[in-house]
C-alpha positions in Angstrom: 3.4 -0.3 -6.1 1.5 0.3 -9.3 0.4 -2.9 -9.5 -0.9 -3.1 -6.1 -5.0 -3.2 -6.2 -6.4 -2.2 -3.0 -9.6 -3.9 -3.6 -7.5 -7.4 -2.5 -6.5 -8.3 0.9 -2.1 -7.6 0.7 0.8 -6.8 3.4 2.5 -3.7 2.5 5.8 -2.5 3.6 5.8 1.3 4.9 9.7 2.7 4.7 8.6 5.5 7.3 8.3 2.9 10.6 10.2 0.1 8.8 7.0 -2.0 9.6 4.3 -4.6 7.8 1.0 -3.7 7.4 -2.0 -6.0 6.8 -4.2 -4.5 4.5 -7.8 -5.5 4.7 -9.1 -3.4 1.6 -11.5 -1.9 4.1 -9.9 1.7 2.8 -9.9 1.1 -0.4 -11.7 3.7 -1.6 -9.7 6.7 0.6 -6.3 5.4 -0.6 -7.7 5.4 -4.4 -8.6 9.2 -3.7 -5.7 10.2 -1.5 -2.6 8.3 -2.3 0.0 9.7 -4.6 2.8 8.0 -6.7 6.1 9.7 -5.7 9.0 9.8 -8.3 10.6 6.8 -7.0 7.7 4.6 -7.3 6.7 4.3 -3.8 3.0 5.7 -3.1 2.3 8.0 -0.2 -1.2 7.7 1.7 -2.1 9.2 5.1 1.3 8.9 7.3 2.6 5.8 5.2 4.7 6.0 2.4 4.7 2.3 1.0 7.5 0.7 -1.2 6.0 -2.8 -1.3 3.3 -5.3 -1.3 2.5 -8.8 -0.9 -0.1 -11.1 -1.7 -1.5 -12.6 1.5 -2.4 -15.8 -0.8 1.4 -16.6 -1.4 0.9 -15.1 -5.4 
C-alpha cells in the first residue's frame, strides 16, 4: 500500500468487509492526514483497513 497515491482514481481492497472500494480521490487529503501504515503493510483509515490497490486504468 505504500505506493498507492490517493491523488489517482484506484479500487482498493478493505480485509475488514472482504469488499472493493472505488476510490475517487475525493478524500484525499483526510486519508493523507489520518491513515496509518500498520506493521504488516496494510494502511488503516476510518473503518477500513486496506491491503490492496488497483489502477482503474488497467496499470
Amino acid at each position: 500500500m505504500d505506493a498507492f497515491d490517493p491523488d489517482e482514481p484506484a479500487i482498493l481492497h478493505d480485509r475488514v468487509s472482504g469488499s472493493i472500494i472505488t476510490w475517487t480521490a475525493d478524500q484525499a487529503d483526510d486519508y493523507r492526514r489520518a491513515s496509518r501504515l500498520r506493521g504488516d503493510g496494510t494502511v488503516a483509515w476510518k473503518a477500513y483497513v486496506f491491503d490492496g490497490w488497483g489502477n482503474v486504468l488497467g496499470g
